[in-house]
DRENDO-1510 file (C-alpha; in Angstrom, 1 decimal, always signed):
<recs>
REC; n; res; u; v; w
REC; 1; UNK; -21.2; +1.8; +57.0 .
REC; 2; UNK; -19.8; -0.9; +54.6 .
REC; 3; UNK; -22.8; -0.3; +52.5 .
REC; 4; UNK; -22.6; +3.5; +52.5 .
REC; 5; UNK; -19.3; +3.4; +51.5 .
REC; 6; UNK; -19.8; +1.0; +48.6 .
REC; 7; UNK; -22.6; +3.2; +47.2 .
REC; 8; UNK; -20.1; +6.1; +47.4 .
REC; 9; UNK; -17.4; +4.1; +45.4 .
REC; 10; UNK; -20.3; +2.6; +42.9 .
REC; 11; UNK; -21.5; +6.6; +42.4 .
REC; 12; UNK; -17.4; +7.4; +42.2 .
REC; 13; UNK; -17.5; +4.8; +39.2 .
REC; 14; UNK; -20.5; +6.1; +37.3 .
REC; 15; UNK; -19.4; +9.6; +37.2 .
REC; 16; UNK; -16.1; +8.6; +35.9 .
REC; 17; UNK; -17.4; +6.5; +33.3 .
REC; 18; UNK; -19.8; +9.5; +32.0 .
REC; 19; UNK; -17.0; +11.8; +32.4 .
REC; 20; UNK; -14.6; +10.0; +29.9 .
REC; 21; UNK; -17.2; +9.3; +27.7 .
REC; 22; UNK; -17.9; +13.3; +27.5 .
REC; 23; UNK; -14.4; +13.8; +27.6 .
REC; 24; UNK; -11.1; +13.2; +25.3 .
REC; 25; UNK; -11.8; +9.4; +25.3 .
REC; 26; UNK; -15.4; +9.6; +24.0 .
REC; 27; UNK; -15.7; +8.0; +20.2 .
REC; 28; UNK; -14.5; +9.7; +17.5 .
REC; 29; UNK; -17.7; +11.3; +15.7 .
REC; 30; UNK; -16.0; +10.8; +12.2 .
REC; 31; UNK; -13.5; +8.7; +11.1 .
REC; 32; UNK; -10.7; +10.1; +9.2 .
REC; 33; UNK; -8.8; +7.7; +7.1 .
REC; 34; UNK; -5.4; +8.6; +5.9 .
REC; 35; UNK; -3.4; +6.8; +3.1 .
REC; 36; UNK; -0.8; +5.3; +3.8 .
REC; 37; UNK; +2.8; +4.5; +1.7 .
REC; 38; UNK; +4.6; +2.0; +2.9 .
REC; 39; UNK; +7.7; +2.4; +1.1 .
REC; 40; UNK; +9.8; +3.6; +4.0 .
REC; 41; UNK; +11.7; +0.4; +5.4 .
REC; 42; UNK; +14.4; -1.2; +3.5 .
REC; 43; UNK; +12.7; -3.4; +1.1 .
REC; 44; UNK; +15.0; -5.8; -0.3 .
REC; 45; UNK; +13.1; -6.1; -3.9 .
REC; 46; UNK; +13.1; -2.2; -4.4 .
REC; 47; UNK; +17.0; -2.1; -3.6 .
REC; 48; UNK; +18.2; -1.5; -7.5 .
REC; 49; UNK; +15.8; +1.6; -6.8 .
REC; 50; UNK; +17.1; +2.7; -3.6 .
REC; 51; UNK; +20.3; +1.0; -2.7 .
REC; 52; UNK; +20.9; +3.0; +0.4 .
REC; 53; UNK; +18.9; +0.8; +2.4 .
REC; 54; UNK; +16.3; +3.3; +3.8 .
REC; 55; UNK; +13.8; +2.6; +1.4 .
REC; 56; UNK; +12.2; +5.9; -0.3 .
REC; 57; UNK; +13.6; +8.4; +2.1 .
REC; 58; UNK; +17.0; +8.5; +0.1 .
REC; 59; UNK; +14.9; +10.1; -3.1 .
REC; 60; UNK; +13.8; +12.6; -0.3 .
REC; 61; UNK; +16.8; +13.5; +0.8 .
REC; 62; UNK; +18.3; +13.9; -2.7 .
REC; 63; UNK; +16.0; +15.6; -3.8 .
REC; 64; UNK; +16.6; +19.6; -4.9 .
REC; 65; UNK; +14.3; +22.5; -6.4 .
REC; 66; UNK; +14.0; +22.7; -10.1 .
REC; 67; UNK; +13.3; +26.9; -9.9 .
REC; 68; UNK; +13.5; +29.6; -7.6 .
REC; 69; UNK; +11.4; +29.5; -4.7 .
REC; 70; UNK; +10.7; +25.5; -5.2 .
REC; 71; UNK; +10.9; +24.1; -2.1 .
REC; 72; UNK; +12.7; +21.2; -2.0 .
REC; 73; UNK; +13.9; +19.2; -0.2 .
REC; 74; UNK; +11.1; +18.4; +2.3 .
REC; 75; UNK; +13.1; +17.3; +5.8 .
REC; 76; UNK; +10.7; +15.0; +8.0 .
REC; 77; UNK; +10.8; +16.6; +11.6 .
REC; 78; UNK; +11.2; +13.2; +13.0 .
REC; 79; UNK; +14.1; +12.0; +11.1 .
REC; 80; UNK; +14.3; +9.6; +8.1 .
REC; 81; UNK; +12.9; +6.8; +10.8 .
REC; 82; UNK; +12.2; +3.1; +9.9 .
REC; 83; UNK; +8.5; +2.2; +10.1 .
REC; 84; UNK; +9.5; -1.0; +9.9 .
REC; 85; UNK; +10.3; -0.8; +13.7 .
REC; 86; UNK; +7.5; -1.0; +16.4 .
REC; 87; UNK; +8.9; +1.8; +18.6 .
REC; 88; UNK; +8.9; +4.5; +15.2 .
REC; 89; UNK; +5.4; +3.1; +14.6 .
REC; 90; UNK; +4.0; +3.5; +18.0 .
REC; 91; UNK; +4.9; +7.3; +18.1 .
REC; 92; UNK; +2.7; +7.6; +14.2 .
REC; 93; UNK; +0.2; +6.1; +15.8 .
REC; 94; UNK; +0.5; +8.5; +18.7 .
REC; 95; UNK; +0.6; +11.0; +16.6 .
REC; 96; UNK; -2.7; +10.1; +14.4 .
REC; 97; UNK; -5.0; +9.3; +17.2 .
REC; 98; UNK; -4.3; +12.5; +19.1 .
REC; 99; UNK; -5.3; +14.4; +16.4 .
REC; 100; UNK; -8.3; +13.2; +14.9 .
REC; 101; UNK; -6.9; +10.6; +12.4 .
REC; 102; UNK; -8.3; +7.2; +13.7 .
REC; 103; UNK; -7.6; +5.1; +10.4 .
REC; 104; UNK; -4.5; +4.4; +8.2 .
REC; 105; UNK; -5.6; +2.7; +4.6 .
REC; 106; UNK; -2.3; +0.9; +4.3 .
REC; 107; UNK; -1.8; +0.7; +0.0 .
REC; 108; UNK; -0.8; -2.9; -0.1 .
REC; 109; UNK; +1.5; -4.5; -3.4 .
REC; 110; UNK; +1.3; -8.0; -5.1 .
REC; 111; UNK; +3.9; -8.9; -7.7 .
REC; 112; UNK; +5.5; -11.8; -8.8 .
REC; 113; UNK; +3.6; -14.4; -6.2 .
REC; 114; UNK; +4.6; -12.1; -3.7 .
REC; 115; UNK; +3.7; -9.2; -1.4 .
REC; 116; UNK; +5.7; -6.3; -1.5 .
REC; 117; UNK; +6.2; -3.6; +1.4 .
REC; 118; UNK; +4.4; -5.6; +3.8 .
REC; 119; UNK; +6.9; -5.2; +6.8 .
REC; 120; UNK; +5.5; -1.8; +7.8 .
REC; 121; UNK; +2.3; -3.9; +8.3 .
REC; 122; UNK; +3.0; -6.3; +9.7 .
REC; 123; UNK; +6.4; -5.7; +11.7 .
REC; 124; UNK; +5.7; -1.8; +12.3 .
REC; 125; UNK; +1.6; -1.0; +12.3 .
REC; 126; UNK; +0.5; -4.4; +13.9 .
REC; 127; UNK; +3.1; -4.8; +16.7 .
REC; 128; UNK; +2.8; -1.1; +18.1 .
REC; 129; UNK; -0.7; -0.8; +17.8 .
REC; 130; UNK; -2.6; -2.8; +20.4 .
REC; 131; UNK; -6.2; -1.3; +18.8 .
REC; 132; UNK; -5.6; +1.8; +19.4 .
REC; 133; UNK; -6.4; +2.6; +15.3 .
REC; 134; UNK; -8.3; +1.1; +12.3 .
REC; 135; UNK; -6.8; +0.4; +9.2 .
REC; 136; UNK; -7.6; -1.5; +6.1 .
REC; 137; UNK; -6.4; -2.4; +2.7 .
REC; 138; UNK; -6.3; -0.5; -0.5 .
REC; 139; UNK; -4.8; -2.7; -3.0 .
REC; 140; UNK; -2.6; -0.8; -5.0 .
REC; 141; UNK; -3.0; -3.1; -7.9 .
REC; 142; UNK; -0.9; -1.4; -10.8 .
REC; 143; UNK; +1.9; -1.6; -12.8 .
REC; 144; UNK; +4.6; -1.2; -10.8 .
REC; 145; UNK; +7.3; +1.2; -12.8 .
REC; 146; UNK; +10.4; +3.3; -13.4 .
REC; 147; UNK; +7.8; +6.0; -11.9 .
REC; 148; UNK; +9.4; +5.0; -8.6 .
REC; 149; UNK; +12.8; +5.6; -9.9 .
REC; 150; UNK; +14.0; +9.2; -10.0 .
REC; 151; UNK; +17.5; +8.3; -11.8 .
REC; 152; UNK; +15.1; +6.9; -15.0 .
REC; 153; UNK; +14.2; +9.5; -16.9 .
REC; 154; UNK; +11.6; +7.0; -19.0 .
REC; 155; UNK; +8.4; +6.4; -16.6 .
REC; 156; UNK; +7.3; +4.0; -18.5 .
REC; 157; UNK; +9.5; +1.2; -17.8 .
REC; 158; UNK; +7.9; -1.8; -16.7 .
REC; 159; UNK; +9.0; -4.0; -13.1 .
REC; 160; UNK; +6.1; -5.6; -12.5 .
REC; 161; UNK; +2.5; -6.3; -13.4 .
REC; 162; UNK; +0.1; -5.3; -10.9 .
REC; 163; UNK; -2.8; -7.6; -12.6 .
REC; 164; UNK; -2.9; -11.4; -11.4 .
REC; 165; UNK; -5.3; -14.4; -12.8 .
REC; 166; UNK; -7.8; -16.1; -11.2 .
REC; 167; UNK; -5.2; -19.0; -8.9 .
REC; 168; UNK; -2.9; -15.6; -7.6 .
REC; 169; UNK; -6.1; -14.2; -6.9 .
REC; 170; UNK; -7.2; -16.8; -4.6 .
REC; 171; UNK; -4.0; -16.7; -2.4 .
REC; 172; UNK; -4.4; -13.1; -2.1 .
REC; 173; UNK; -8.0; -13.6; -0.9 .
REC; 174; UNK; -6.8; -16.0; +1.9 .
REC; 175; UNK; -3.7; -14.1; +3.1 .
REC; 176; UNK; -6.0; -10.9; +3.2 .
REC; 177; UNK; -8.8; -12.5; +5.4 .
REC; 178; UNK; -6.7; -14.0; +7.4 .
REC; 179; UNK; -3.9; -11.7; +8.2 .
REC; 180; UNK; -5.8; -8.4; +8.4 .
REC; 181; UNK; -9.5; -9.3; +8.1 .
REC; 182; UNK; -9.2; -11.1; +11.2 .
REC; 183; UNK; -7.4; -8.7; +13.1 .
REC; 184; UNK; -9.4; -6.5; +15.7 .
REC; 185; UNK; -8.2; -3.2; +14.3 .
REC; 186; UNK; -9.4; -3.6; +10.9 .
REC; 187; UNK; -11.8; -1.3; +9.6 .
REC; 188; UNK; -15.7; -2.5; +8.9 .
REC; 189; UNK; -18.9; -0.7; +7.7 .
REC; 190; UNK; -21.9; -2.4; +9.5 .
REC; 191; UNK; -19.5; -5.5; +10.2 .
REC; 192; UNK; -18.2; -5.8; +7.1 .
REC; 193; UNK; -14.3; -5.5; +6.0 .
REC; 194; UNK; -13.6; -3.2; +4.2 .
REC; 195; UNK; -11.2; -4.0; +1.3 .
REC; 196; UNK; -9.8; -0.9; -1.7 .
REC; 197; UNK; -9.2; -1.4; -5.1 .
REC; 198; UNK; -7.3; +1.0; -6.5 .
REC; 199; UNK; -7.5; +0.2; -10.2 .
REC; 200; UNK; -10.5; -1.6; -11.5 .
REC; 201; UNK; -9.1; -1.6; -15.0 .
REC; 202; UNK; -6.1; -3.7; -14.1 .
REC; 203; UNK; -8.5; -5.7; -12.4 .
REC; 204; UNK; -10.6; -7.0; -14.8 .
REC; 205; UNK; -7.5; -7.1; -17.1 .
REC; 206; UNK; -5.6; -10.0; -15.4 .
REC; 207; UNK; -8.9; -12.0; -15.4 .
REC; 208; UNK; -9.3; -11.7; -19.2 .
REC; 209; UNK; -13.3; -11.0; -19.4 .
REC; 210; UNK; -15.5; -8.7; -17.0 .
REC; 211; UNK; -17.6; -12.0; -16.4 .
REC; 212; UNK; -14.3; -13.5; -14.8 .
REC; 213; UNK; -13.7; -10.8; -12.6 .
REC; 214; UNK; -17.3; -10.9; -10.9 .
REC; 215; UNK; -16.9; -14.0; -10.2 .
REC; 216; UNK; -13.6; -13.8; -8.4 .
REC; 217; UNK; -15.4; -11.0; -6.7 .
REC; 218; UNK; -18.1; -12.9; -5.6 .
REC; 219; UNK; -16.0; -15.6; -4.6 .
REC; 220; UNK; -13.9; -13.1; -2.6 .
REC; 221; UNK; -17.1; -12.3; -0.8 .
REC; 222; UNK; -17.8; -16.1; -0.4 .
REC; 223; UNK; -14.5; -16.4; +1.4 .
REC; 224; UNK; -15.4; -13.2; +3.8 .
REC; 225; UNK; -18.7; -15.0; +4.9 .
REC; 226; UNK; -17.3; -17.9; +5.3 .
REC; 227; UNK; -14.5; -17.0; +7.5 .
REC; 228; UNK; -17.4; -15.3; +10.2 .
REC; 229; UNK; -18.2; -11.9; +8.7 .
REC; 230; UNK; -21.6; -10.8; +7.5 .
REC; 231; UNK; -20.1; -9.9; +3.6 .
REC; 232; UNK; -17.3; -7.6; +2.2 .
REC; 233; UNK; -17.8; -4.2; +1.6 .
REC; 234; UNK; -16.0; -3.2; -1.5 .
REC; 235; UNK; -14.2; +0.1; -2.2 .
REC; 236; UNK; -13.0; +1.6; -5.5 .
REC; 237; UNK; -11.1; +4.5; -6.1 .
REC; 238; UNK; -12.7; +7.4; -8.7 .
REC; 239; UNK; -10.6; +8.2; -11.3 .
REC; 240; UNK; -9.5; +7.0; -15.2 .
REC; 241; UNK; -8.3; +3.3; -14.5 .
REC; 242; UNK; -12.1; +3.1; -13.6 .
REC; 243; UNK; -13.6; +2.0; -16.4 .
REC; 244; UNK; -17.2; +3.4; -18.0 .
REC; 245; UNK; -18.3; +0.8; -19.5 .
REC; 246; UNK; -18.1; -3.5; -19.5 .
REC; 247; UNK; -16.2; -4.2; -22.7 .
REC; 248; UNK; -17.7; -7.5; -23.7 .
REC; 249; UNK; -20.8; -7.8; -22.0 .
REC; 250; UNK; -24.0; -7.6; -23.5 .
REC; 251; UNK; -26.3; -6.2; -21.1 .
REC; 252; UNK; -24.1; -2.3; -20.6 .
REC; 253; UNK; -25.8; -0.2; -22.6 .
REC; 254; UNK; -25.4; +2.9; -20.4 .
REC; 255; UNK; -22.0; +3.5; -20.7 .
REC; 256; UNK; -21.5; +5.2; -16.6 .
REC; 257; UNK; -18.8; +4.2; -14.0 .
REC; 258; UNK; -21.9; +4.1; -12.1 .
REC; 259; UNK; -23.4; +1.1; -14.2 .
REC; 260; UNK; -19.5; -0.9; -13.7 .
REC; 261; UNK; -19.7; -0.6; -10.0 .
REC; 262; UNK; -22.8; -2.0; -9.8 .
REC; 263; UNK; -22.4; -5.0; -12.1 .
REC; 264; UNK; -19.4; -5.6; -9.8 .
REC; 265; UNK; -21.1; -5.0; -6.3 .
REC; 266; UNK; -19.1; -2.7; -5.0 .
REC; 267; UNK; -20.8; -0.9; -2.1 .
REC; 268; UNK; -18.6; +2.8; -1.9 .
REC; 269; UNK; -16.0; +5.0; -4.0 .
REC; 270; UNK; -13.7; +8.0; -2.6 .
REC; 271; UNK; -10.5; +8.9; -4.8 .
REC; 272; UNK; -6.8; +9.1; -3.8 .
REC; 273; UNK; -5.6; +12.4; -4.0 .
REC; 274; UNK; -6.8; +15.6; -6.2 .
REC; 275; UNK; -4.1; +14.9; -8.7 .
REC; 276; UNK; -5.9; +12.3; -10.3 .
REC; 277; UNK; -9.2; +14.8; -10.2 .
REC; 278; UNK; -7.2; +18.3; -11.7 .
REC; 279; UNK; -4.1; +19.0; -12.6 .
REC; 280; UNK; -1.8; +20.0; -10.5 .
REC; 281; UNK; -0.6; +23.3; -10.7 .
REC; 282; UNK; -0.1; +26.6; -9.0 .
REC; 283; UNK; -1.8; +28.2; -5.8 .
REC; 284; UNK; -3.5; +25.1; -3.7 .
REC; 285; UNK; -6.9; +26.9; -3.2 .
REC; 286; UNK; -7.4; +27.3; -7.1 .
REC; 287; UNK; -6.9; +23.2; -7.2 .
REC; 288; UNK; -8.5; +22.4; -3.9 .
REC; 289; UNK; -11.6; +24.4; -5.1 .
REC; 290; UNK; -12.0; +22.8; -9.0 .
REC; 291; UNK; -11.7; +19.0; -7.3 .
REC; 292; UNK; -14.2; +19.7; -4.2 .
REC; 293; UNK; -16.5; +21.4; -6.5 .
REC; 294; UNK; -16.9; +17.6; -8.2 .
REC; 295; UNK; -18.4; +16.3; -5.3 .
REC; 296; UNK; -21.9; +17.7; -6.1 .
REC; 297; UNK; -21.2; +16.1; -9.5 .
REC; 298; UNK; -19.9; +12.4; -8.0 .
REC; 299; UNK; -23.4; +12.5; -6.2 .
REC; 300; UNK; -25.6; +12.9; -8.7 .
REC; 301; UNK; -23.9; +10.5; -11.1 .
REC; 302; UNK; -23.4; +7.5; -8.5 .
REC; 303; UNK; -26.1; +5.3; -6.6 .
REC; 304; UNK; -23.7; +4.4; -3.7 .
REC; 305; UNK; -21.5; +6.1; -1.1 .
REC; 306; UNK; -18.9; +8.5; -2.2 .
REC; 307; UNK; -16.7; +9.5; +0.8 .
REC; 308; UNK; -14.8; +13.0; +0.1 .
REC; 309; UNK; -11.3; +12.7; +0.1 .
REC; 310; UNK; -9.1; +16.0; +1.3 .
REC; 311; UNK; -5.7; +16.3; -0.4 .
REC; 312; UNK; -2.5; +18.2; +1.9 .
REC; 313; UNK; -0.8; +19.2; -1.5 .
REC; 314; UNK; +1.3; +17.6; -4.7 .
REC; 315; UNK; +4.9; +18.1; -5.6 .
REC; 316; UNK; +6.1; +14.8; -7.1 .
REC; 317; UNK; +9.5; +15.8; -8.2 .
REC; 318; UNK; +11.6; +14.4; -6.2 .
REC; 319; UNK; +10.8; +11.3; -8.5 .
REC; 320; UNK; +11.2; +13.5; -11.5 .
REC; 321; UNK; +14.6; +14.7; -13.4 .
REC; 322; UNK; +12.9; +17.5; -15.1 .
REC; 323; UNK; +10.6; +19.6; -13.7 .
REC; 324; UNK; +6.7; +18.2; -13.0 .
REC; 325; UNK; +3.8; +20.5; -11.8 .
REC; 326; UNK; +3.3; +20.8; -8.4 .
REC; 327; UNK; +1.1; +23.0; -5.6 .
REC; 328; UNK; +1.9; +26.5; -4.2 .
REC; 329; UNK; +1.5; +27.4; -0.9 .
REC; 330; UNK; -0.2; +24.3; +0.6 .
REC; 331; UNK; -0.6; +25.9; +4.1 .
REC; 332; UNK; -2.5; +24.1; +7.0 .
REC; 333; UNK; -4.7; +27.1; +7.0 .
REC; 334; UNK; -6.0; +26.4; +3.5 .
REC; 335; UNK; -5.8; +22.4; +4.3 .
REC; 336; UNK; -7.9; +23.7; +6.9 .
REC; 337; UNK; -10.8; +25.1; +4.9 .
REC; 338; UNK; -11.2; +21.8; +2.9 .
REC; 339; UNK; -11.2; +20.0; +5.8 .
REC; 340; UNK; -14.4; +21.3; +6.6 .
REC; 341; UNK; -15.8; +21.4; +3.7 .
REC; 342; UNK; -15.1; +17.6; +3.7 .
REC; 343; UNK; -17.1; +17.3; +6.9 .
REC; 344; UNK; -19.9; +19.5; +6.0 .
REC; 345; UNK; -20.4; +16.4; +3.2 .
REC; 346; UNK; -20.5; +14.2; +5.7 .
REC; 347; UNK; -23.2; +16.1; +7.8 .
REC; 348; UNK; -25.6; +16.6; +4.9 .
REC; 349; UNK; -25.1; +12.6; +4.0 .
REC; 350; UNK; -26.3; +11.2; +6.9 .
REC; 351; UNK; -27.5; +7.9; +5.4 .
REC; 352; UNK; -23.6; +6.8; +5.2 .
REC; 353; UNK; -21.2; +6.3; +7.4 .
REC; 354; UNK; -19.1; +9.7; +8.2 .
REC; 355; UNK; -15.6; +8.8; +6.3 .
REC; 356; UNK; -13.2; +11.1; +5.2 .
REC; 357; UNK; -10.4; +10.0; +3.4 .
REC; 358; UNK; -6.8; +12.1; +3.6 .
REC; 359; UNK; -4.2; +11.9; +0.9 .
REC; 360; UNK; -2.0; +11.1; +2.7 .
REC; 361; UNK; +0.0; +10.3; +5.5 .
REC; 362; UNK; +3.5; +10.3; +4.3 .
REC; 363; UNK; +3.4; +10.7; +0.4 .
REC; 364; UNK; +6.7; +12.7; +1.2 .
REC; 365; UNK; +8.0; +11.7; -2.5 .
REC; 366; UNK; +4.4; +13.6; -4.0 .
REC; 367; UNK; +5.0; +16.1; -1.9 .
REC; 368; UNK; +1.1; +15.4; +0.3 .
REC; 369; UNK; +2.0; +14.5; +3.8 .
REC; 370; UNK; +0.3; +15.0; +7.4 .
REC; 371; UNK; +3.5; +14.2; +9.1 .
REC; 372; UNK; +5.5; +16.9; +10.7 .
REC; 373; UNK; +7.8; +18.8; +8.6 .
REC; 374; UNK; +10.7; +21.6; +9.4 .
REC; 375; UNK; +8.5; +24.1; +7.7 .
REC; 376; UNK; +4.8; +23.4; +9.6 .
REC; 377; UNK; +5.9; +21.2; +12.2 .
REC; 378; UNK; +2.6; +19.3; +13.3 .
REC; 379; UNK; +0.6; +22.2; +11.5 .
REC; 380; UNK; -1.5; +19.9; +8.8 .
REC; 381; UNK; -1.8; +17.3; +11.9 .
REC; 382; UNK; -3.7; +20.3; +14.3 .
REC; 383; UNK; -5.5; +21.1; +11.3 .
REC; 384; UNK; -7.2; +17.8; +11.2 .
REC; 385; UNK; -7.6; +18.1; +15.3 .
REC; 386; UNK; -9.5; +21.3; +15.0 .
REC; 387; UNK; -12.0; +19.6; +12.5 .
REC; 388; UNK; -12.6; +16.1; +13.7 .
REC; 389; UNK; -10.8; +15.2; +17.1 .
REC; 390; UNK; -13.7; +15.2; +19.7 .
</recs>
């Protein structure tokens, strides 16, 4: 009898264990990677920028349409929350996984010997997680300016420089491998770490020669073996800070952003947002169309991996004084459309990994968000579930 009834609870087992692994627990078939912007906490170094304490939600709340119809402000249906705070973070993360969005790409500041923004990291993403999503780094290695500011009317003004040498680079390399490399929950192509630079031009830049640059490159991927991992799987974003040709260096002849990624090693490329791709203006489907239309071009003029990235819309003038272009009619039926079209990509590129990249999660101050608003609610969020949650 004792045996019968452990064969019954051992057959009990199996058939649960099938039936979440064909039901809503069963992997992911795609990952979908959303940017995120950190800037949402109170960040003591940003205060001369936003000395309300809330970080970049008071430019939201301030900000008003520049014409009929513009649709401004955008009010977050959750509140102006702090994602600095475990218990805000855990319900993002609630939010993301539910719907097909297993990955934030955290865009990550050095400046001054410093990190910058790093409490939503650290203090928000890493104590409400407990691996329940991936993330990784995209170094968001630019100048950082008076673009932040929407009381300057001059962008241009300088803060910070986003380019380090070779000793800043180092530190950055250590902090990186051991703070998030090592973490469960970071994100890896066949084992390897993934790490994002966002502007290869800078890049080179604070090193002083393209030969420099390799080499802190290489030692970067020294440093990745080295600490247990079988290399480093480097990103870059596609768009003008990366450079077509190796200024200095004898051997580039060809002139392609193709022929710089190589001489670098990077292993894959996917872009930010559409706004760096077309300009943007007017009705979303015109834009969406014109930058997904480049992805037949961005495979036949690169050797590795491009992953597709799907942009929810652009309206940066909340940062602005005048008025700056911005997207019509960004509905999470049109989002939609793209969506697909980013993972019928995927499907015909089945030699790579199935990424999608998402501009963004909560680029509120560019107007490209997937969190909830009081116009779609969780509409751009059940767009992405009807596409890529299992």
């Amino acid at each position: 009898m004792k045996r019968l009834f452990g064969g019954l609870v051992l057959c009990f087992l199996l058939f649960v264990s099938q039936s979440c692994q064909q039901g809503g627990s069963q992997k992911q078939a795609y990952d979908v990677a959303a940017f995120y912007w950190p800037a949402y906490h109170y960040e003591p170094r940003l205060e001369h920028i936003f000395p309300d304490k809330k970080g970049e939600w008071q430019v939201i709340y301030n900000a008003r349409p520049k014409e009929p119809g513009h649709q401004q402000p955008k009010v977050p249906l959750w509140g102006y929350t702090d994602e600095a705070d475990p218990a805000v973070m855990d319900k993002k993360i609630d939010a993301a996984v539910s719907h097909g969005v297993n990955v934030f790409i955290f865009d990550w500041y050095w400046y001054d010997n410093q990190p910058l923004l790093e409490d939503c990291i650290d203090n928000g993403f890493l104590k409400a997680n407990h691996d329940r999503m991936q993330f990784y780094i995209m170094w968001a290695n630019h100048d950082a300016t008076s673009y932040w500011d929407p009381k300057n009317p001059d962008k241009n003004q300088l803060y910070w420089k986003g380019s380090v040498d070779r000793k800043t680079f180092d530190v950055i390399v250590d902090r990186v491998i051991s703070r998030y490399f090592k973490n469960p929950s970071y994100y890896k192509i066949d084992g390897k770490p993934v790490f994002c630079i966002y502007e290869l031009n800078n890049f080179i830049k604070g090193f002083g020669s393209p030969e420099a640059a390799k080499e802190a490159l290489d030692y970067f991927r020294e440093k990745t073996v080295a600490a247990g991992f079988p290399g480093l799987h480097l990103q870059a974003i596609l768009w003008s800070a990366l450079p077509k040709d190796i200024e200095g260096v004898p051997a580039d002849k060809t002139g392609t952003q193709d022929h710089v990624l190589k001489y670098f090693g990077f292993n894959s490329l996917t872009n930010y947002c559409w706004a760096h791709l077309q300009n943007p203006e007017g009705d979303y489907d015109k834009w969406a169309t014109a930058s997904t239309d480049m992805w037949k071009s961005f495979d036949s003029s690169f050797s590795i991996p491009y992953f597709p990235n799907v942009t929810v819309s652009w309206d940066a003038n909340p940062r602005f004084i005048p008025r700056t272009g911005y997207i019509s009619n960004p509905t999470p039926e049109k989002f939609e459309r793209y969506l697909r079209k980013a993972r019928d990509y995927a499907d015909q590129h089945p030699e790579q990994p199935k990424l999608i990249t998402v501009n963004a999660w909560n680029e509120w101050s560019e107007g490209s968000y997937l969190e909830p608003d009081t116009t779609f609610k969780m509409g751009y969020l059940d767009a992405v579930k009807s596409v890529f949650a299992p």
